[in-house]
MISE-894239 format. One line per field, with one value per atom (N, C-alpha, C): residue number from 1; residue in one letter; atom name; x, y, z. Coordinates in Angstrom, 2 decimals, decimal comma. Layout:
! residues N
k: NUM_...
r: a_...
a: CA_...
X: X_...
Y: Y_...
Z: Z_...
This chain:
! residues 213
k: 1_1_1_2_2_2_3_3_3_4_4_4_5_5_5_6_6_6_7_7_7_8_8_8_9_9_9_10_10_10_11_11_11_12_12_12_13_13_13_14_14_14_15_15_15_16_16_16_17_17_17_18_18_18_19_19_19_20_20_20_21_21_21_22_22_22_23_23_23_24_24_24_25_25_25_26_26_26_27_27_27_28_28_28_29_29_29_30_30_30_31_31_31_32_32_32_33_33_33_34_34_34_35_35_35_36_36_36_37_37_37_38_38_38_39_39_39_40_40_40_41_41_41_42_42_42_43_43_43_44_44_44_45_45_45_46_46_46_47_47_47_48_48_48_49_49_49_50_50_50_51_51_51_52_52_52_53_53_53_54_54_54_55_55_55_56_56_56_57_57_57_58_58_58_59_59_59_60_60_60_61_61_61_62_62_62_63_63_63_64_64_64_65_65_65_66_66_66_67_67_67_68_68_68_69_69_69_70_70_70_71_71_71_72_72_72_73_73_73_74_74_74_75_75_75_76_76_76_77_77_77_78_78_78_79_79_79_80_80_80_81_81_81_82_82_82_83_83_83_84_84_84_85_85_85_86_86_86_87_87_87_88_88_88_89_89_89_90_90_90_91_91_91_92_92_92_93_93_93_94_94_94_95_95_95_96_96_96_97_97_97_98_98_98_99_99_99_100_100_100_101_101_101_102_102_102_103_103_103_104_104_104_105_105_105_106_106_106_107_107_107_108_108_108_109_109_109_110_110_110_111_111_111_112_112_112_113_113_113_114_114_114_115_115_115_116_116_116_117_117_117_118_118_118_119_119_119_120_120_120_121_121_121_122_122_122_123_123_123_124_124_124_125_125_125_126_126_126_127_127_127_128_128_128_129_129_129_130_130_130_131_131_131_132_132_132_133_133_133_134_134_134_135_135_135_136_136_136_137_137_137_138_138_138_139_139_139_140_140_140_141_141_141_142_142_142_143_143_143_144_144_144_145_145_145_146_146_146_147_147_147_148_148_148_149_149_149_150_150_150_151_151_151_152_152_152_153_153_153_154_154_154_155_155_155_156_156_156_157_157_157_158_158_158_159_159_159_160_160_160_161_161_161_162_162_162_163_163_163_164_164_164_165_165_165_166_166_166_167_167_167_168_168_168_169_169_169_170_170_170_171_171_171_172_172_172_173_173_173_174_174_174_175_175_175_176_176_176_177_177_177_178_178_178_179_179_179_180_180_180_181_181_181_182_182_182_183_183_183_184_184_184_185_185_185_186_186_186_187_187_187_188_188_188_189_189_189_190_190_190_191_191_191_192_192_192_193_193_193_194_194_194_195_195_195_196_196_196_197_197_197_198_198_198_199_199_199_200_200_200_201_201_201_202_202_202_203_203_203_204_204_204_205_205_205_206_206_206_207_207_207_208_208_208_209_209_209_210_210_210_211_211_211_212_212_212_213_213_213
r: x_x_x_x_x_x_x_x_x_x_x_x_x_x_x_x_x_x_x_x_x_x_x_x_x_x_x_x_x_x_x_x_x_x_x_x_x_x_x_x_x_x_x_x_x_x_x_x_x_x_x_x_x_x_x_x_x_x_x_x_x_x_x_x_x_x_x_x_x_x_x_x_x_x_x_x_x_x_x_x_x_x_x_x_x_x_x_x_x_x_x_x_x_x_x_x_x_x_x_x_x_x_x_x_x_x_x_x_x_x_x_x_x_x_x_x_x_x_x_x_x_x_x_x_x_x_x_x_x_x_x_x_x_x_x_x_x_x_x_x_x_x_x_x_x_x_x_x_x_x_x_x_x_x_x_x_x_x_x_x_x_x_x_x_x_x_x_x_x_x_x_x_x_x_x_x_x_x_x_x_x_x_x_x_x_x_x_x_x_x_x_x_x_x_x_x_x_x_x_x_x_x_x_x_x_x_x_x_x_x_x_x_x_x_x_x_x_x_x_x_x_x_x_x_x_x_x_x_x_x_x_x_x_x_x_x_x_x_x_x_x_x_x_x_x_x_x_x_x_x_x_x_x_x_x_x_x_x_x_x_x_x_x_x_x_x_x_x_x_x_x_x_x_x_x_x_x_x_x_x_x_x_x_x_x_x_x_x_x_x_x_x_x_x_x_x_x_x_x_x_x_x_x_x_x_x_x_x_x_x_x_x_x_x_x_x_x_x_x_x_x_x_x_x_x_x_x_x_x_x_x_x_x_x_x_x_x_x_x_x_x_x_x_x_x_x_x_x_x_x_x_x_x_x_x_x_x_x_x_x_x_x_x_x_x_x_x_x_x_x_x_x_x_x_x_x_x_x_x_x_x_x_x_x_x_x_x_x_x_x_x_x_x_x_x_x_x_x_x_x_x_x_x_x_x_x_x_x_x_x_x_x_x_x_x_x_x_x_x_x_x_x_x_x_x_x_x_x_x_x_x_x_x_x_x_x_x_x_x_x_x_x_x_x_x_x_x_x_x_x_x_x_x_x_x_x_x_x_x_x_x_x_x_x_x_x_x_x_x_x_x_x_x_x_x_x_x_x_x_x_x_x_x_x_x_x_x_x_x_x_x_x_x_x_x_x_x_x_x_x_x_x_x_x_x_x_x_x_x_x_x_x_x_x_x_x_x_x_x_x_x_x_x_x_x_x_x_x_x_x_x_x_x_x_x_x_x_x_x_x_x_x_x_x_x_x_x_x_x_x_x_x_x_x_x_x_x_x_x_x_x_x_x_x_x_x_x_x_x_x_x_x_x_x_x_x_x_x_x_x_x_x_x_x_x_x_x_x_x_x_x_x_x_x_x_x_x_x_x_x_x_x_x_x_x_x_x_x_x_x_x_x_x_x_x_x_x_x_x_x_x_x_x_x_x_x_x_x_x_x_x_x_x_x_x_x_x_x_x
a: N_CA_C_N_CA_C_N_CA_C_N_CA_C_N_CA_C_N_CA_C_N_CA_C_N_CA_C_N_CA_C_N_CA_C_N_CA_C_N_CA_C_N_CA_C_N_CA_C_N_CA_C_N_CA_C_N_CA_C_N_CA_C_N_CA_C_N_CA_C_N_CA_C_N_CA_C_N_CA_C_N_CA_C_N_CA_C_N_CA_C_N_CA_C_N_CA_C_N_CA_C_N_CA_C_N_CA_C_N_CA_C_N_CA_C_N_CA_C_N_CA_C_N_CA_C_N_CA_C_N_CA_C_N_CA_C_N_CA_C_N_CA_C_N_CA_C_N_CA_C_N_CA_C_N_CA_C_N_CA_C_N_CA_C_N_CA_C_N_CA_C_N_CA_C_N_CA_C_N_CA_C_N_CA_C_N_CA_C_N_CA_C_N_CA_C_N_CA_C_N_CA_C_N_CA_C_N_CA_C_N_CA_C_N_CA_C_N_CA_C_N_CA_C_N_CA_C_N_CA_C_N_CA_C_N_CA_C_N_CA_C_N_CA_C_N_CA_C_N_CA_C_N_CA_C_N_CA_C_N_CA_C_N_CA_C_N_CA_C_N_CA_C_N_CA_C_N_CA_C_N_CA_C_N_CA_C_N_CA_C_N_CA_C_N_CA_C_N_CA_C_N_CA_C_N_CA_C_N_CA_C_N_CA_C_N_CA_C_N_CA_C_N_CA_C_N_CA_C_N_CA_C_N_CA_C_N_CA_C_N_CA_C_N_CA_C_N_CA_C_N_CA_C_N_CA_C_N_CA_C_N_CA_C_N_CA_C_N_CA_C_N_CA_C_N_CA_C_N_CA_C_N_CA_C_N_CA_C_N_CA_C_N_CA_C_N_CA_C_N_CA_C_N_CA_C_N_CA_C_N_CA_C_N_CA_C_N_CA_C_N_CA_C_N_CA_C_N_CA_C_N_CA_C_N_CA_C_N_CA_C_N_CA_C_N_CA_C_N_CA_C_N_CA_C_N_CA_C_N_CA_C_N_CA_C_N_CA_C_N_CA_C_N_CA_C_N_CA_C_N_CA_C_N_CA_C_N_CA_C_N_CA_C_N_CA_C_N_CA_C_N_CA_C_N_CA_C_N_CA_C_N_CA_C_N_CA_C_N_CA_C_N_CA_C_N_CA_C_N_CA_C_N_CA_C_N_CA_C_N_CA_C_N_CA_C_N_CA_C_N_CA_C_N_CA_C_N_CA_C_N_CA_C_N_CA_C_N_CA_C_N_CA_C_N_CA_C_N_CA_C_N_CA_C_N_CA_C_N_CA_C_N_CA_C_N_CA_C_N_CA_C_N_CA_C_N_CA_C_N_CA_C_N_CA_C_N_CA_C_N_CA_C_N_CA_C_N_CA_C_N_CA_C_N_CA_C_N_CA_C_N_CA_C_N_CA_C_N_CA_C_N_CA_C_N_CA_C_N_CA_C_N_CA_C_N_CA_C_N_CA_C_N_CA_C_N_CA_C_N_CA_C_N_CA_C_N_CA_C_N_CA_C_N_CA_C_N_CA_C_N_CA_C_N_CA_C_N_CA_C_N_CA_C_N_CA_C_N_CA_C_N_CA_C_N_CA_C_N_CA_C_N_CA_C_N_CA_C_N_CA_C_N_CA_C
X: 93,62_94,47_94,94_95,21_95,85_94,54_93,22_92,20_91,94_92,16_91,60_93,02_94,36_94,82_94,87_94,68_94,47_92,89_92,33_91,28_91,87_92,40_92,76_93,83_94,39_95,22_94,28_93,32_92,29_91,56_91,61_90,28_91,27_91,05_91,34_91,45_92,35_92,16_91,46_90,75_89,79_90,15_89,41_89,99_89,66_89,15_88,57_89,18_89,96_90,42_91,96_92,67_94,17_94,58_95,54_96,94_97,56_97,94_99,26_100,15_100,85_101,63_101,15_100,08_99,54_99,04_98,56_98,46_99,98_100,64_101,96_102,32_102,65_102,78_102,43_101,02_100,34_100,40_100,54_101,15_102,26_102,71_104,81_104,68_103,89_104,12_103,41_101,55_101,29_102,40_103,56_103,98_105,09_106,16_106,83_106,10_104,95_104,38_104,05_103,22_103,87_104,72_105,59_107,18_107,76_107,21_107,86_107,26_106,40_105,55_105,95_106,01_106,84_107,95_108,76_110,19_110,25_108,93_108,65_108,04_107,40_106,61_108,09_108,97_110,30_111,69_111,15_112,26_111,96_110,59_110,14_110,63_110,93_110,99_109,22_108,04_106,99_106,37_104,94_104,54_104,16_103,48_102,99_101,51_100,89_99,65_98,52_98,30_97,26_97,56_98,90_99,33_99,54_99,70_99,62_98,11_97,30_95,84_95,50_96,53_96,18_96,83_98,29_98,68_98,16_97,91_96,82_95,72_94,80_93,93_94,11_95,45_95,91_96,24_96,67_96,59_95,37_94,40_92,72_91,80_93,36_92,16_93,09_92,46_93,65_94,44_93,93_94,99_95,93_96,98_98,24_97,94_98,88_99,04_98,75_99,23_98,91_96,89_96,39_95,46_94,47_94,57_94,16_93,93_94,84_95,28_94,18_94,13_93,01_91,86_91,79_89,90_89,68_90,49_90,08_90,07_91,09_90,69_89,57_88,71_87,51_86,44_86,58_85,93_85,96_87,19_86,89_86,91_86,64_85,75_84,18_84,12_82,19_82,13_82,45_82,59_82,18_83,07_82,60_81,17_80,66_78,91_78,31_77,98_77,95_78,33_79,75_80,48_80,24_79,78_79,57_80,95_81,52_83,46_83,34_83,87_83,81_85,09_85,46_85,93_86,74_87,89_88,64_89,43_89,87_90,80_91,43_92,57_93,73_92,62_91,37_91,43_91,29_90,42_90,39_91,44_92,63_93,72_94,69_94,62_95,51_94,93_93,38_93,06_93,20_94,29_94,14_95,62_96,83_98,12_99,23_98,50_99,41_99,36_98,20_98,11_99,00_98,48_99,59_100,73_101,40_102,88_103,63_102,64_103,02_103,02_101,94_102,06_103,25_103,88_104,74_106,12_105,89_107,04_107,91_106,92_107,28_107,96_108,29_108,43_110,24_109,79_111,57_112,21_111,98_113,04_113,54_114,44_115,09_113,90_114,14_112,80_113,42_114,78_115,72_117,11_116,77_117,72_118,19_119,43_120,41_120,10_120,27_120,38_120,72_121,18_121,84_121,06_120,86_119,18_118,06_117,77_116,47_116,37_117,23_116,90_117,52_118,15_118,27_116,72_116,21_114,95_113,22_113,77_112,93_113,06_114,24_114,79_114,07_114,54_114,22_112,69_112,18_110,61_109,93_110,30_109,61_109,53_111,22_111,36_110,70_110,65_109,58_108,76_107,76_106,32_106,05_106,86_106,89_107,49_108,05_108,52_106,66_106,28_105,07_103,94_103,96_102,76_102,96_103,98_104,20_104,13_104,28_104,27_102,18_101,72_100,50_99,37_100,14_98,81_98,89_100,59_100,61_100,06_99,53_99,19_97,52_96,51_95,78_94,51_94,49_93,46_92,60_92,25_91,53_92,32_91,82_92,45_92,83_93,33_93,26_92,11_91,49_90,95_91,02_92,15_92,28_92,59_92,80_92,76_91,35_91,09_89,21_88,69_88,65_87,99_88,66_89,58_89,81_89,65_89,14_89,04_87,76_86,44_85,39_84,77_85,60_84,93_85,71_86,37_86,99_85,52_85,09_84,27_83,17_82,59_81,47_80,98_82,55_82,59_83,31_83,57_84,17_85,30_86,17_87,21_88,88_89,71_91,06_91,32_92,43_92,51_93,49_94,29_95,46_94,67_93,48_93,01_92,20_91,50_90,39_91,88_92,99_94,03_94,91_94,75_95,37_94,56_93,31_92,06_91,70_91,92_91,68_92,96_93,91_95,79_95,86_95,32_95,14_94,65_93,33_92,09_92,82_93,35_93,70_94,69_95,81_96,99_96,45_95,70_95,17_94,60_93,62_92,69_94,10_94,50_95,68_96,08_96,68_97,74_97,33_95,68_94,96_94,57_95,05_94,85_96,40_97,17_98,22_99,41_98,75_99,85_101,21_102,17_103,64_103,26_103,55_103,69_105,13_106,01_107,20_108,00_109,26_110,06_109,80_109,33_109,14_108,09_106,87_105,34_105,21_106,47_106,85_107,52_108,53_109,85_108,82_107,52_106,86_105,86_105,61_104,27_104,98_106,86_106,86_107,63_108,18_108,77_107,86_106,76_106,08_105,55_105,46_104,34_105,62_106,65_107,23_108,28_108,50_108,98_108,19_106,61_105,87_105,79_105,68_106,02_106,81_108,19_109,66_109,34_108,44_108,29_107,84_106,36_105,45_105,93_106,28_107,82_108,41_109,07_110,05_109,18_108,20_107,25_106,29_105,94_104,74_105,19_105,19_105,56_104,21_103,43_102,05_101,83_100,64_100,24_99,85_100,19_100,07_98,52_97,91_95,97_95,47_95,79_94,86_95,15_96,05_96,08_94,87
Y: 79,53_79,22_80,48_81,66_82,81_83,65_83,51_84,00_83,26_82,05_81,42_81,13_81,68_82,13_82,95_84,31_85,84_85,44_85,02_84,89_84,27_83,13_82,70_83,58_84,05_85,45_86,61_86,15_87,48_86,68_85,68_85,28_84,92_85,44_85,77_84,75_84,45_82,75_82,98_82,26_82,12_82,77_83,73_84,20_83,24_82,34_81,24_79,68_79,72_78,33_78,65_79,00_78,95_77,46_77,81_76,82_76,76_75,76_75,61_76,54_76,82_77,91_78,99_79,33_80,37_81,12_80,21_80,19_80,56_79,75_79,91_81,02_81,43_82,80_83,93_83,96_84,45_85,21_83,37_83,99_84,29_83,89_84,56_85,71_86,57_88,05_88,30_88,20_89,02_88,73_87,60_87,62_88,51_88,59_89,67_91,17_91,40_92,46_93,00_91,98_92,13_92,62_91,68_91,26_92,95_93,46_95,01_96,24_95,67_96,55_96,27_95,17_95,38_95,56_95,88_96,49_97,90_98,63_99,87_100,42_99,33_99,59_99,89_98,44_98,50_99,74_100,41_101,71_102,97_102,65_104,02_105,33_105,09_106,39_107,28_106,26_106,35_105,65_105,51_104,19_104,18_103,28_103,34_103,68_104,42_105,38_104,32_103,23_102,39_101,19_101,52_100,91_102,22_103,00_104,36_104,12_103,89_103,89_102,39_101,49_100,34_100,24_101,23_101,43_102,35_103,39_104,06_103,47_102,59_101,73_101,04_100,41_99,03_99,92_101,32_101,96_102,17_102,12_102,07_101,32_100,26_98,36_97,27_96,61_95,67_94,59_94,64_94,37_94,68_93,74_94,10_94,76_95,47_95,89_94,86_94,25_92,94_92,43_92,20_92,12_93,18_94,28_95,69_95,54_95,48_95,57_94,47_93,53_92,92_92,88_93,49_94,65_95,15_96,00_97,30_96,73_95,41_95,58_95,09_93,91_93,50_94,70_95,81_96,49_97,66_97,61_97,90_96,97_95,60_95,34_95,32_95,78_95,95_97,05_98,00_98,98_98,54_97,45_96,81_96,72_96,51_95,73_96,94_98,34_99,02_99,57_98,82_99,61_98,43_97,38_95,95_95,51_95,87_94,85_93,46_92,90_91,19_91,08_90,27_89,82_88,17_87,97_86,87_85,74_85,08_84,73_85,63_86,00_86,84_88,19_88,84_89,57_88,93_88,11_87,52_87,10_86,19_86,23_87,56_88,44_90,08_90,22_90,13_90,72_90,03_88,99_88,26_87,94_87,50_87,29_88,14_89,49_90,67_91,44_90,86_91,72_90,07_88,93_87,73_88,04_88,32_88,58_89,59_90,44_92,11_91,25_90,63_89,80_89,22_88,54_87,18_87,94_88,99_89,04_90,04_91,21_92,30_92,04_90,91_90,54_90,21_89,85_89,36_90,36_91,92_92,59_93,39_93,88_94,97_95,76_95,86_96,53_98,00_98,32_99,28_100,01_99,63_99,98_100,98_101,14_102,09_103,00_104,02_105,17_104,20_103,86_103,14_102,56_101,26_100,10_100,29_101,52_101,99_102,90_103,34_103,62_102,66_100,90_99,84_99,37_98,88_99,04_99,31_100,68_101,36_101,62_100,84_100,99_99,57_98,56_96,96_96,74_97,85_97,41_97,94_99,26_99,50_98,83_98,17_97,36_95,84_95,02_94,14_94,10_95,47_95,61_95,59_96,37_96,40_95,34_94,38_92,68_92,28_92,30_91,60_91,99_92,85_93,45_93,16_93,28_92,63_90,75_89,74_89,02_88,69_89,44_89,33_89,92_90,91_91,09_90,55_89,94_89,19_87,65_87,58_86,17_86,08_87,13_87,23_87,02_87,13_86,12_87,31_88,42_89,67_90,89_91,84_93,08_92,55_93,80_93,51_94,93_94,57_95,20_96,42_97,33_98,77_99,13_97,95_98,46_98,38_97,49_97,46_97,98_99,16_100,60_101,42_101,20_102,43_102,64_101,43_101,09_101,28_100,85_101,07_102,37_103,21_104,44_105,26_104,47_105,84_105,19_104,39_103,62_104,30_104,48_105,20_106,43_107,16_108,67_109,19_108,34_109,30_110,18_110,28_110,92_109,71_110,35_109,91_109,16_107,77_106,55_107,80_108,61_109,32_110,06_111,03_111,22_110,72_109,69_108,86_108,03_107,80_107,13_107,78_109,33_110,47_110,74_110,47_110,83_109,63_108,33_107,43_107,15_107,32_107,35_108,27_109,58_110,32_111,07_110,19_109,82_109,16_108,05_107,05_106,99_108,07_108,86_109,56_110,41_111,83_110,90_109,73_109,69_108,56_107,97_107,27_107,94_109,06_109,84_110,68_110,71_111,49_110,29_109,44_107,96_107,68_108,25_107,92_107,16_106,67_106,44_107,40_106,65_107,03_107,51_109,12_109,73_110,29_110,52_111,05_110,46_111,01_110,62_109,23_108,21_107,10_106,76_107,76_108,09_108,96_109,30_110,36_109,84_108,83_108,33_106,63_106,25_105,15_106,09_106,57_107,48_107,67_108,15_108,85_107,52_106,53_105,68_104,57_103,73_103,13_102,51_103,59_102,70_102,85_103,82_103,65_102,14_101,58_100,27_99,08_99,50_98,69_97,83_99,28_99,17_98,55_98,52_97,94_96,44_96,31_94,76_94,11_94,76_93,90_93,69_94,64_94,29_93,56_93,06_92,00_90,66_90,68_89,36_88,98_90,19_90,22_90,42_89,38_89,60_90,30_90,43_90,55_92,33_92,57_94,08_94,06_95,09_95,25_95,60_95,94_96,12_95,12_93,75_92,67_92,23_93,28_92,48_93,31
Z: 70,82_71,97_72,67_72,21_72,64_73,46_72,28_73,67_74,62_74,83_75,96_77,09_76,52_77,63_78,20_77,28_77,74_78,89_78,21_79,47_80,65_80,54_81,67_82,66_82,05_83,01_83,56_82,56_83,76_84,82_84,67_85,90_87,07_88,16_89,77_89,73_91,00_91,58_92,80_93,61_94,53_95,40_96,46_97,34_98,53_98,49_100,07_99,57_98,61_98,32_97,83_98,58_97,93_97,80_96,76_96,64_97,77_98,75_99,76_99,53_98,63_98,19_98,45_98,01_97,99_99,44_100,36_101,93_102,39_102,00_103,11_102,84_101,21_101,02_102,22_102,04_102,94_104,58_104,86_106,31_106,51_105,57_105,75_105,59_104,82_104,89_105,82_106,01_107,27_108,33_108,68_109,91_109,64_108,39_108,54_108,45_107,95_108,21_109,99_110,60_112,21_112,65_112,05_112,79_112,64_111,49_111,01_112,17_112,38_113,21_114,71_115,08_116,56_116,68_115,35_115,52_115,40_115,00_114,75_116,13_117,10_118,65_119,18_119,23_120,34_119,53_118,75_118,61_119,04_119,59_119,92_119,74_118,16_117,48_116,91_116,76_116,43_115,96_116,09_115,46_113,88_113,12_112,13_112,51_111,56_112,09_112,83_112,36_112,82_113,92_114,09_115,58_116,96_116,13_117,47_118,00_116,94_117,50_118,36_118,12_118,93_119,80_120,03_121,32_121,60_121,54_122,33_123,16_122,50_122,61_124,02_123,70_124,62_125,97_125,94_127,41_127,88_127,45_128,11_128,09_128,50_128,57_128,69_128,81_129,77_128,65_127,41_126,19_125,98_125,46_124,61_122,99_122,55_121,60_120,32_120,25_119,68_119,53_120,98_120,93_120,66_120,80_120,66_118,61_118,14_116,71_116,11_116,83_116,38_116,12_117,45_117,65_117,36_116,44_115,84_114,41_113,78_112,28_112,19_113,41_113,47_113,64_114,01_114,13_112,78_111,74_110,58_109,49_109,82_109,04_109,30_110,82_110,26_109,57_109,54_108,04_107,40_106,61_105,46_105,10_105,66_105,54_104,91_105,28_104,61_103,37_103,44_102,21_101,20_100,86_100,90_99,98_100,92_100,60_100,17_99,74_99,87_100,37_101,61_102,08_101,62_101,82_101,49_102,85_102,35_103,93_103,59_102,71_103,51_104,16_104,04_105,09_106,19_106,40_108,10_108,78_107,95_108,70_108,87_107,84_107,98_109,33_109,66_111,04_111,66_111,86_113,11_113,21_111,85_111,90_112,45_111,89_112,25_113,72_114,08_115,55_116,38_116,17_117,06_116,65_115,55_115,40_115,98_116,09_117,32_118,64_119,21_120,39_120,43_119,70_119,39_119,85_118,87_118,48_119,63_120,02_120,88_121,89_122,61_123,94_123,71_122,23_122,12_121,83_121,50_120,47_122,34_122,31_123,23_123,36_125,03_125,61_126,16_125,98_126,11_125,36_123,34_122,68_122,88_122,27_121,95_121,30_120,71_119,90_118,54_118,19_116,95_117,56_117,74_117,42_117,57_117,85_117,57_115,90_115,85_114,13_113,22_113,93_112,87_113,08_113,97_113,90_113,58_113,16_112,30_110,93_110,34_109,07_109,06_109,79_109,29_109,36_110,28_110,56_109,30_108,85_107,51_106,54_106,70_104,85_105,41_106,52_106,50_106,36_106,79_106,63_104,88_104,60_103,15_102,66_102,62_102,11_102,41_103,92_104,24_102,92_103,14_102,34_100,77_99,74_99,18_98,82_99,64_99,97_100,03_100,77_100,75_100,01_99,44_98,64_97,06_96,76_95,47_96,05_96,60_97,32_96,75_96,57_96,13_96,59_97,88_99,28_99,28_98,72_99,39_100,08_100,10_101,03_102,39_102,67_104,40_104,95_106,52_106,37_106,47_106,49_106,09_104,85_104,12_102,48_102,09_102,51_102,06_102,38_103,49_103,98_103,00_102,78_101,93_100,34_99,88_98,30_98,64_99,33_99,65_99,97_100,90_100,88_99,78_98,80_97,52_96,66_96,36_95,61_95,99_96,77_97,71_97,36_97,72_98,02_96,60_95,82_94,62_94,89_96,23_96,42_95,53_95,55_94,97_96,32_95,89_97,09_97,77_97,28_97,76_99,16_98,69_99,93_100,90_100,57_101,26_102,67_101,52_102,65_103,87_103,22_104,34_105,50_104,79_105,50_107,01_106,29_106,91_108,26_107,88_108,75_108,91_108,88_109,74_110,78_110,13_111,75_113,10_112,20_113,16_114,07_113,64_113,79_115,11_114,85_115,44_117,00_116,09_117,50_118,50_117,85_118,97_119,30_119,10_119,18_120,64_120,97_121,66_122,89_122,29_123,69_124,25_123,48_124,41_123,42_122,06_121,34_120,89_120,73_120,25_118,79_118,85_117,60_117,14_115,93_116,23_114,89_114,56_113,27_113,18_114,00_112,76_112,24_112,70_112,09_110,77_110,83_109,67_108,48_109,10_108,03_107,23_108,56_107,91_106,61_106,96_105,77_104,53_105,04_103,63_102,61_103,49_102,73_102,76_103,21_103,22_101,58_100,93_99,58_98,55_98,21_97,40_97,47_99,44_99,51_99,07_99,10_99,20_97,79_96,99_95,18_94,81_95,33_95,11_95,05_96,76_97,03_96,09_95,69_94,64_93,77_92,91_91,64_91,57_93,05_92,71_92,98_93,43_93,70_93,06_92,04_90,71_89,60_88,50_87,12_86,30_86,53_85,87_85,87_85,76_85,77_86,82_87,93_89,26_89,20_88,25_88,32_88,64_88,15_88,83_89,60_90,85_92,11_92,85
């Protein structure tokens, strides 16, 4: 009885057939993951590295930020194919929830904060993104697709995820940054507090060994 539950704690649950639970999960975080990110666009203190590149983007085309964010995770997941990722719903919806929730959401926050609500802002947009992300990746649906570029080309290339991920957000950093995206203390304050919130999240939403997520 004890091996055939230890087995059963190792075997994944489906990534193309969730539990209801397990879905809603889902989209509740990619949308507070959004939701974190267009509070990080409307403080324009700086963006998070892979939305500078989709506002950048969205100034050299007739897209919103929102829709921009979309095109580009569709466009890293053709990466994938090379890198041969397997793909889940939660990536197809990550590439599609989080750029409508930037849409959704952007229009409502202050299009002219304060000094004080632009760094409440960028405090609440980090720790949502990080609730979101938590929220979704104990959900168990697959990467999203910039985690799956980046587990893929460490898998590939034999480099550490630490630099394959500096490497990757800071391409993306650099080349938005060179289209016109918002770079600046909250491109700085998301990088450095970003994964140790992210850690916090999963902790409190994962009882298990954070390896088999």
């Amino acid at each position: 009885m004890a091996s055939a539950n230890s087995y059963a704690r190792r075997v994944k649950p489906s990534l193309w057939r969730p539990t209801p639970a397990r879905l809603i999960q889902l989209v509740v975080g990619l949308w507070l993951f959004g939701t974190g990110d267009a509070m990080l666009i409307a403080a324009t203190l700086g963006n998070s590295p892979w939305t500078v590149l989709a506002e950048g983007a969205a100034k050299h085309t007739p897209v919103g930020i929102g829709t921009a964010t979309i095109v580009i995770s569709f466009i890293v997941l053709l990466i994938w194919i090379p890198l041969r990722q397997r793909p889940g719903l939660g990536t197809l919806m990550n590439a599609i929830v989080i750029g409508l929730a930037i849409a959704v959401m952007l229009p409502v926050l202050p299009d002219d904060p304060s000094d004080v609500m632009r760094w409440a802002l960028l405090a609440f947009g980090i720790a949502l993104v990080a609730i979101g992300s938590g929220f979704y990746l104990t959900a168990q649906l697959g990467p999203g697709p910039r985690d799956g570029l980046m587990t893929g080309l460490h898998r590939r290339t034999g480099l550490s995820l630490r630099l394959v991920r500096f490497g990757i957000e800071g391409g993306a950093t650099a080349l938005g940054f060179a289209l016109g995206g918002r770079v600046g203390i909250g491109t700085l304050a998301f990088a450095v507090l970003i994964g140790p919130a992210v850690q916090a999240a999963v902790k409190l939403l994962w009882a298990g060994d954070t390896r088999e997520l």
